[in-house]
N, C-alpha and C positions, 0 to 999 in steps of 0.2 A: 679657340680655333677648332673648327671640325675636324675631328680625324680624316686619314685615309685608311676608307675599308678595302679589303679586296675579300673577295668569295666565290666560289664555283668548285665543280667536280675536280679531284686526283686528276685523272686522265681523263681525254675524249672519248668514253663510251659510245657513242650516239650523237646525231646532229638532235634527236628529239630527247636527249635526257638533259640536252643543253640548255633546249629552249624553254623545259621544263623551269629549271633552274634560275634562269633568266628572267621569266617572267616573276616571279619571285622577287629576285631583286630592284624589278621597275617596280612591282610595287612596295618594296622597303625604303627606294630612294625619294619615291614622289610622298611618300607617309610623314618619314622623318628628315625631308628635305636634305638629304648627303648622295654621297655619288660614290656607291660601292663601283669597284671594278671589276667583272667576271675576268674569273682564270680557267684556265686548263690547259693541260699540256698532250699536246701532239704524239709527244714521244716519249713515254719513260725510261730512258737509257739506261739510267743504275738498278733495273729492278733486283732483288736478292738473288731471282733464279729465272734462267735462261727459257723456263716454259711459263713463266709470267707472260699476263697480257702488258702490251709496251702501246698501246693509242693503234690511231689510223695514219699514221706518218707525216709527215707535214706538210705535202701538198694538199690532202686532201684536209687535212688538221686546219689548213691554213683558210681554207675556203668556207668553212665551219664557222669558224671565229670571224671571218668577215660577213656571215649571215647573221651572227650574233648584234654585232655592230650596226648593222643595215636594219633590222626587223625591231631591235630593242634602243638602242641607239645610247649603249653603255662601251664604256671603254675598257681596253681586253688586255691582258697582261697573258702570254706565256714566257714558257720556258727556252731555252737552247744550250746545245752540250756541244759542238762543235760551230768552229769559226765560222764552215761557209753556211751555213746558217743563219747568221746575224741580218744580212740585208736582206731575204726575202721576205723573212718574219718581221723586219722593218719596214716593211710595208703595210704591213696591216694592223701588228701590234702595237696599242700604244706604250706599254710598261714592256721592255725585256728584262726579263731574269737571268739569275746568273745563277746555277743551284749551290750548296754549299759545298759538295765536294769540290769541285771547280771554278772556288772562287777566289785563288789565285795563278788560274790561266791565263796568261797574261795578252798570248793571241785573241782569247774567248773576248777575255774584258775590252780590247781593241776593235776587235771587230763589232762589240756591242754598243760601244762609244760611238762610231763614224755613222751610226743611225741619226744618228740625233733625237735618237727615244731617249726618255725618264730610261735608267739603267737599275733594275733593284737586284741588288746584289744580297745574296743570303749567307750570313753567315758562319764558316765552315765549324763544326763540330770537333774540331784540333784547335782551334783558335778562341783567343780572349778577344773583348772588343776592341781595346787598344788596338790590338794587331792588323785590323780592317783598315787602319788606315791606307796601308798600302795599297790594299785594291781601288779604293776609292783613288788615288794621288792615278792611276795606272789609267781608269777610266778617264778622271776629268782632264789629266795631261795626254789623252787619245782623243779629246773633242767631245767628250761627254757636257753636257749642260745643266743633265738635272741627276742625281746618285741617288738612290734607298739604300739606308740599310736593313737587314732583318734579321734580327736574335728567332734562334730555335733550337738554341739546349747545347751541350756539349756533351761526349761519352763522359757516361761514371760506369767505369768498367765494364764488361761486356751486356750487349742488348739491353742498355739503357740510356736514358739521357738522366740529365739535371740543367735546370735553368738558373743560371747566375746572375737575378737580374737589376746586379753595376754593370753589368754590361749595355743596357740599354744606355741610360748616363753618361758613360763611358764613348760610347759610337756617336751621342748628340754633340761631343765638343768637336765635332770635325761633319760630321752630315747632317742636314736638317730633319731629316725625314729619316725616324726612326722606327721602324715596324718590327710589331710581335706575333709572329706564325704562331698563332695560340694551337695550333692540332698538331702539327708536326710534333712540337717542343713535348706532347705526351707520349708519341713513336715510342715504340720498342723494338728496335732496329733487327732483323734477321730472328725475329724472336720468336715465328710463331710458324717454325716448319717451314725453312723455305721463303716466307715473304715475314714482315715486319706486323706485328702486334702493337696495342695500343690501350692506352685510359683515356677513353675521350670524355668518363666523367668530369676530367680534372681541367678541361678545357675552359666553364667561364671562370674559373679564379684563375687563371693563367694569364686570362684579359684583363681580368680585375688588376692584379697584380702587377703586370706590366703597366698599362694606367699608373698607377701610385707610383714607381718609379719614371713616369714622366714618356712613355711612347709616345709616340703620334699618328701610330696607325696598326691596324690590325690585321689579320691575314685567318681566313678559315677556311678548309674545307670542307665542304657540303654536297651531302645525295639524300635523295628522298630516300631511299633506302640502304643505309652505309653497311649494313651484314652484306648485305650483297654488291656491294662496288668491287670492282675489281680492279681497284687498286688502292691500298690505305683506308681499307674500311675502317679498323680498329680503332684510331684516333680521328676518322669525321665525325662531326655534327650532323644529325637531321636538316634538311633544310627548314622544317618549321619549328626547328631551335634556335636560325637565328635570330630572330625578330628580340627573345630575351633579352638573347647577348648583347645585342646592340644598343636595346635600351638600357640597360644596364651600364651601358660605357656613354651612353650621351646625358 
């Protein structure tokens, strides 16, 4: 079975870094006949520090992503950090996210359920996969129909992650759709003055790796120029790194 890819920018920088990105991906999905989804998020709510750039907010975020949809004609996954959020970004988004700090909100996860979007839930960096069940039980007893899960590392002690990954294994005996945030999972959380540092060398064996324990989907973030994104440079990909990546996992 073909994976589910997702890829696109940290944040909404630009309606034109989007479509940069986007065209990118229509031609990766027509090359190697799969159907990546663009992300990006509207809003960075948790960023480490309060003069971080945070997107262009979700009206205008949202109007962005529906010219994505309209001009490339791929399907868009963000994010949301508050309830009343869930329906108007259910209107345009196909994938809601659920981030992993907040992924036992249980308002959050309800209101993202009554969309009746795919809900991909990320999960939290405190938690083992076993323990995702609950969220999912929270979604699909809210009217949820289709649930993602997504491994992206857990803290090993301060400003760092470690990936455990029985965990993906683990999240497959209760969700079908098991996804590996291959850039996150190299984050270096608050570790770099202020915003989060990264190894995004270590990102395609991250992929590789989850593959071999059996994911079903993949997750990267992508700018043409990641030293300068303003947001999680450290651990994105190039976007014309992922063409690799990809072949490499198909």
């Amino acid at each position: 079975m073909t994976p589910v890819f997702i890829a696109g920018p940290c944040v909404m920088e630009s309606l034109s870094l989007m479509k940069e990105i986007a065209r990118e991906l229509v031609r990766l999905n027509q090359k190697y006949n799969i159907d990546i989804i663009f992300k990006a998020s509207f809003d960075k709510a948790n960023r480490t520090s309060i003069h971080s750039f945070r997107g262009p907010g979700m009206e205008r975020g949202l109007t962005w992503l529906n010219d994505i949809k309209e001009e490339f004609g791929l399907r868009v996954l963000t994010d949301i950090h508050e309830s009343y959020q869930a329906a108007p970004v259910g209107q345009v988004a196909d994938v809601i996210q659920i981030p992993a700090f907040l992924c036992r909100q249980t308002d959050l996860l309800m209101a993202a359920a009554r969309t009746g979007r795919v809900v991909n839930i990320k999960k939290a960096q405190f938690l083992s996969g076993l323990d995702m069940c609950y969220p999912v039980e929270k979604a699909m007893e809210s009217g949820a129909k289709d649930v993602w899960l997504t491994e992206r590392g857990n803290m090993y002690g301060y400003n760092n992650l470690v990936v455990d990954f029985r965990n993906i294994p683990d999240m497959k005996t209760f969700a079908s759709t098991v996804i590996m945030d291959c850039t996150h999972s190299v984050q270096r959380p608050g570790a770099a003055g202020g915003k989060s540092g990264g190894n995004r060398e270590f990102v395609p064996a991250m992929a590789l790796a989850a593959k071999a324990f059996g994911a079903t989907g993949f997750f990267f973030e992508v700018h043409p120029y990641p030293d300068n994104a303003l947001s999680d440079g450290p651990n994105m990909i190039k976007t014309t790194q992922l063409e690799n990546v990809i072949e490499s996992l198909l």
